[in-house]
N, C-alpha and C positions, 0 to 999 in steps of 0.2 A: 826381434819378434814383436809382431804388435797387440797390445793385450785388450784385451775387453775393454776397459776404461777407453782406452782410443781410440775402439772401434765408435764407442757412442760418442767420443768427444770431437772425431773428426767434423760428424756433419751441426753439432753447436758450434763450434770454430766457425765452420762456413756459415749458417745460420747468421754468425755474427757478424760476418764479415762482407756477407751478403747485404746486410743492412747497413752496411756504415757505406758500401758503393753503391746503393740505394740513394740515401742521405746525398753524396758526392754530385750524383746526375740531376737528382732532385734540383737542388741548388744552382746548379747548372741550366735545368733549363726555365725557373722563374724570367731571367735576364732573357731568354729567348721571347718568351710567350709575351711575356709584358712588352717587349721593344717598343710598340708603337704608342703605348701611353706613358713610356718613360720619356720618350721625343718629345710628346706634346705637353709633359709636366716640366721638362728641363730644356726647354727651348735654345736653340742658339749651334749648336755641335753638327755637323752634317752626317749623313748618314755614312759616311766614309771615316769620321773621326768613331762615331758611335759604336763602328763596326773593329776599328782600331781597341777597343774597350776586349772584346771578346779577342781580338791579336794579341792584348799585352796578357791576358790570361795563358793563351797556349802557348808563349812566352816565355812568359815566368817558371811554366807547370814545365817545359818543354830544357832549360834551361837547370832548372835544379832538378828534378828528376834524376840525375845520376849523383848528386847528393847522395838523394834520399836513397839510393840503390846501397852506394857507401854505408851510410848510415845501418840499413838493414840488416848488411854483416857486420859488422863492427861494433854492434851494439844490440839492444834485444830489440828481436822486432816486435814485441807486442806494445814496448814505448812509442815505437817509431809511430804506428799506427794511430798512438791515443794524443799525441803529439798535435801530430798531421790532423786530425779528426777535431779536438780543440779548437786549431787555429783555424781551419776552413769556415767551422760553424760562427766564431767569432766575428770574420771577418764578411762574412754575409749577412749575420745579424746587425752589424756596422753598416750594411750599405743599405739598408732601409730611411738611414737617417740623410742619406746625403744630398746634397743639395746644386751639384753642378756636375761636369764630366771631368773634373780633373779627381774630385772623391770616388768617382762611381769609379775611373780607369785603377786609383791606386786601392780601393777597398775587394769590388766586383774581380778585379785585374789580377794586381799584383799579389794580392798576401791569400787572397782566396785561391789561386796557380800554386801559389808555394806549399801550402797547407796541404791542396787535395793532391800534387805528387808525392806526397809521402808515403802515400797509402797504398799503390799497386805493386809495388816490385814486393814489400814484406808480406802483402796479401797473398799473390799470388804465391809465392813461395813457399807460405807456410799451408798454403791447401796441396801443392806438388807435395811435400815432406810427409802429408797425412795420407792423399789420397794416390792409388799408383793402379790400380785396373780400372781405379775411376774417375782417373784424372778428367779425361773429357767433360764427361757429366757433371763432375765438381765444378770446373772451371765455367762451365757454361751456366750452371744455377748462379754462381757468380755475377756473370755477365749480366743474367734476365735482372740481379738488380737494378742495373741500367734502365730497362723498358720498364721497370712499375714506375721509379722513380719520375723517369720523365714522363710518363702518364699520369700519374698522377700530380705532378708539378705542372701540368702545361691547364688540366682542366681547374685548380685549385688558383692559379696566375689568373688566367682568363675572366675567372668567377671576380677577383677582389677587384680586375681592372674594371668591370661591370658597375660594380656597385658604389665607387668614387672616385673621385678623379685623381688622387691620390693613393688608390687600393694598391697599389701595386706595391708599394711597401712593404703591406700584412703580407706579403709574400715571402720576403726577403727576412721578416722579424719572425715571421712561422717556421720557417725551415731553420732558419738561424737557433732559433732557440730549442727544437729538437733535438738538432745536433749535437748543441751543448752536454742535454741530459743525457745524450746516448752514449757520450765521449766519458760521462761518470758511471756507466753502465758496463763501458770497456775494460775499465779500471779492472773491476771486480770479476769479470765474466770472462776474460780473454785470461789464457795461459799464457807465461813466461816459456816460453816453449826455445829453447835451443837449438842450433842450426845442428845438423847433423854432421858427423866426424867419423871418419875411420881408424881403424886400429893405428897407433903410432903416430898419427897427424890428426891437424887440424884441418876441416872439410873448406874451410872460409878460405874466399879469394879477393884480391884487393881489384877497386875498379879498373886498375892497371891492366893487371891478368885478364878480368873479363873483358875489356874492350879488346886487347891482344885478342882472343880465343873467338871476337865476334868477328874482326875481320880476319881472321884468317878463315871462314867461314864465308863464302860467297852467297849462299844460302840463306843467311843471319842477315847479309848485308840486303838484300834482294826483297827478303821480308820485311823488313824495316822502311825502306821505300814503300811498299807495296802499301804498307797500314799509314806511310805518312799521305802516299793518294787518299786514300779514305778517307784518312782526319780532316785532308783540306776539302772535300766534297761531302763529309758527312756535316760538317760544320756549316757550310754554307747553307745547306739543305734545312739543319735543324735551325740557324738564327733568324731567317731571313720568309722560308715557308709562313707561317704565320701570318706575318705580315705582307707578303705576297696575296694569300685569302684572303685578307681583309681587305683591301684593295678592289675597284669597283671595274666590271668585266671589260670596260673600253680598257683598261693597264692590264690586261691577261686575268685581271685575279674574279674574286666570286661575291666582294663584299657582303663578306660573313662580319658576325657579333666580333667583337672581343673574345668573348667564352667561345663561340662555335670553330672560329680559326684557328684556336689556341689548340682545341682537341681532334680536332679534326685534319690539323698537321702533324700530329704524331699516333693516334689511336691503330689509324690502320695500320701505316710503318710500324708500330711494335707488336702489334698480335700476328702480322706477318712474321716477323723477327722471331717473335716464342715458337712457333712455329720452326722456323727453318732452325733455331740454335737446339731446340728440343729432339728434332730429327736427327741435324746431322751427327748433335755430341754424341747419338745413342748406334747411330751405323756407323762410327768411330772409332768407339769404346768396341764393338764386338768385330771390326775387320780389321780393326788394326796388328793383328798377329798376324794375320796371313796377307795384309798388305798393305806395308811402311808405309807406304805414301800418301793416304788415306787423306791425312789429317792437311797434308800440304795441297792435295786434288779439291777439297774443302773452300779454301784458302780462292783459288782463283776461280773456281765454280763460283763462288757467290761475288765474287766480283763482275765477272762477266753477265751474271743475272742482271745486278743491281745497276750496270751503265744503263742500256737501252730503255729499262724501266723509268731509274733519274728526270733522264731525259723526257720523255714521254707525257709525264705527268703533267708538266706545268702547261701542256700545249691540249689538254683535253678541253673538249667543248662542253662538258658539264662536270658536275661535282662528283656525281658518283663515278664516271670513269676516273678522275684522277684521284678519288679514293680507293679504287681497283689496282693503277697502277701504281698509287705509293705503296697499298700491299703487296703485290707484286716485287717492289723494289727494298719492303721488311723482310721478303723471303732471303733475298739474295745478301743482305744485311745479315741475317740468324747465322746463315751458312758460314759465311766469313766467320764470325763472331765465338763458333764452335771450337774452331781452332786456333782464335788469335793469339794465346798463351801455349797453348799445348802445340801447336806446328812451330814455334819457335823451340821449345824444350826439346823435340824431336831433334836436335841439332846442335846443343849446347848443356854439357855436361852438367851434372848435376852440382859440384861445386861453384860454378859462375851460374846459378840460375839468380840469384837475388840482386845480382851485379849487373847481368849482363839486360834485363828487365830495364834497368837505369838507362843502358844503353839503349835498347830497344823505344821505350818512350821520348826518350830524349828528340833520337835521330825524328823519329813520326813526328812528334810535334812541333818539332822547328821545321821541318818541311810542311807542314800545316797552317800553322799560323798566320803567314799572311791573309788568307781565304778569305776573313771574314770583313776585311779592310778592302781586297779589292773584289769582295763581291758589292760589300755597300756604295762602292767609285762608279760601278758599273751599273749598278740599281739607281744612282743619281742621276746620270746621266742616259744613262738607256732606258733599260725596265729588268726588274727581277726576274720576268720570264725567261729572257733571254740568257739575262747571267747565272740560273740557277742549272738551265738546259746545257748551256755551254760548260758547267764547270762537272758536269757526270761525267764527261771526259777522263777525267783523275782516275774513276774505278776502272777507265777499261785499261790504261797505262799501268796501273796496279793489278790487273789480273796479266796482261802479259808480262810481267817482270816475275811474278808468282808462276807462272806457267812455265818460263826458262830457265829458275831455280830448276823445278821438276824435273823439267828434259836433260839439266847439264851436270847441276849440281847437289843434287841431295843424296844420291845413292854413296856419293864421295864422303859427304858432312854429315850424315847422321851419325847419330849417337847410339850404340851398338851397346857398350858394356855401362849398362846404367846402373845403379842402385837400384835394390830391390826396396828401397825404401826413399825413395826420390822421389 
């Protein structure tokens, strides 16, 4: 029975945990905003190795992520978290100092990947265990940490690369050292909260169990594809846009400021985004009794929005339509986004949720990863217009594998007798 105390403590949990996946994107997208003055401050690396830097990230994150899923159960997750939250910030506050591509790929890359998948599968899980009529909505406030962060990361990046030729640092030493403080904030703020248990047994399942439980789930496996099209076309989208606008209109782009491309490639896409994830978490949360599916119909709706949009964008002949349709293509981003945790739960018992999250990131991000390597192969040699239109393709491949889930296989694999505290 859940008492008072947890009714107010659920949404500080999230509060908290909203901000440390705040922190996570933040950091993330300094390296995007700044690309073009980290090129011309560290000369030598081609846009194909530079783009390799954001590969060996989703990589690393993509590769240990079922770690960190292990980890989750097997140990408390509010460590797991303050862990992961430590080492991320550390190793971002490290890459302000560095001085070539082989620092940026192992500081930017490698330990900043490891750090920041630690932190989704016990987050997620510990907002499922709290929140249960309001799972959508929880996980979605969740999520919008993502769009402050990188809004506010991309105008605060843009600003420092403005103002020296070296700014782009203070980007990397400013988010770094937030994080820090926030990782000691955790300590104290965050509960030791234990994974839930039924009578006679222990609730915990080993990564073994939940990878079993995710392929035998066609649904599980279908979704997992579906968020790794995403990663590889949201990634392209978020590194390389930018730098696209800055770029002078004979290359497709708009030759914007530093600060103007920087906010101006993500601003519209995320108030798009608050949008469509505030919408749909909330017609979610209220039809989802009277129709399962809801949450999976979500899932390839906003896929199918966000291709033609992608697309679209980079080929507008002035700034404001392609500020129109990168809103356009936040909308169809939000939608997806409402259910990216909670249409996977749909279908994966409550015992394998902290596990099978491992899975779930895992699979998406090694199908992801390469994106940012061979968007930059293809922006060398061709133009980012091209490669950014051509790679929107992903979400429409991802909304029809989410859409044959739907038709074949979810009424099979959902998850029927859930915890009422799950």
């Amino acid at each position: 029975m859940e008492t008072r105390n947890d009714k107010h403590y659920k949404w500080v949990m999230l509060g908290l945990l909203a901000f440390t996946y705040f922190l996570m994107h933040a950091t993330r997208q300094v390296f995007n905003a700044s690309f073009t003055d980290i090129k011309a401050s560290l000369p030598g690396p081609t846009d194909a190795q530079w783009g390799f830097t954001r590969t060996a990230f989703l990589f690393a994150y993509g590769l240990a992520v079922p770690l960190a899923g292990i980890a989750a159960d097997m140990l408390r997750r509010k460590w797991v978290v303050v862990v992961g939250a430590l080492l991320f910030s550390l190793s971002v506050f490290g890459t302000g100092y560095v001085d070539g591509f082989v620092g940026m790929l192992v500081m930017y890359g490698l330990f900043n990947g490891i750090g920041q998948c630690m932190i989704p599968a016990s987050a997620s899980s510990l907002i499922a265990q709290y929140h249960t009529e309001t799972r959508s909505t929880a996980l979605s406030i969740y999520q919008t940490g993502l769009y402050f962060g990188i809004i506010l990361a991309s105008a605060l990046a843009g600003w420092f690369s403005s103002i020296a030729a070296d700014g782009w640092r203070w980007g990397f030493w400013g988010f770094g050292a937030v994080g820090v403080a926030w990782t000691v904030a955790l300590m104290f703020l965050l509960r030791d909260t234990p994974p839930l248990v039924k009578k006679g047994g222990d609730e915990r399942a080993s990564f073994k169990d939940a990878a079993l439980a995710m392929v035998s789930k066609p649904t599980a496996l279908l979704l997992t594809f579906a968020f790794g099209m995403l990663v590889f076309g949201s990634n392209c989208f978020r590194t390389f846009l930018p730098h696209f606008m800055r770029q002078a209109q004979a290359d497709g782009g708009f030759a914007l400021s530093a600060s103007s491309a920087a906010l101006h490639s993500v601003i519209w896409f995320y108030i798009g985004s608050f949008i469509g994830i505030a919408s749909g978490a909330r017609l979610s949360d209220r039809l989802a009794h009277r129709f399962p599916a809801i949450r999976i119909n979500m899932l390839w709706i906003g896929l199918a929005v966000s291709a033609p949009a992608m697309a679209a964008m980079v080929y507008m002949p002035s700034l404001w339509l392609c500020c129109l349709m990168t809103f356009i293509f936040g909308i169809g981003g939000g939608l997806f986004d409402c259910s990216l945790y909670s249409g996977l739960f749909e279908v994966v018992a409550p015992r394998y949720r902290a596990a099978a999250m491992g899975v779930y990131l895992c699979g998406a991000f090694l199908i992801g990863c390469p994106a940012t390597a061979v968007l930059g192969y293809v922006g060398q040699h061709f133009s980012y217009q091209h490669g950014i239109a051509m790679f929107a393709g992903t979400y429409a491949v991802g909304a029809v594998a989410v859409l044959v889930a739907r038709m074949f296989c979810f009424r099979r694999d959902r998850v029927t007798d859930v915890d009422s505290r799950a």
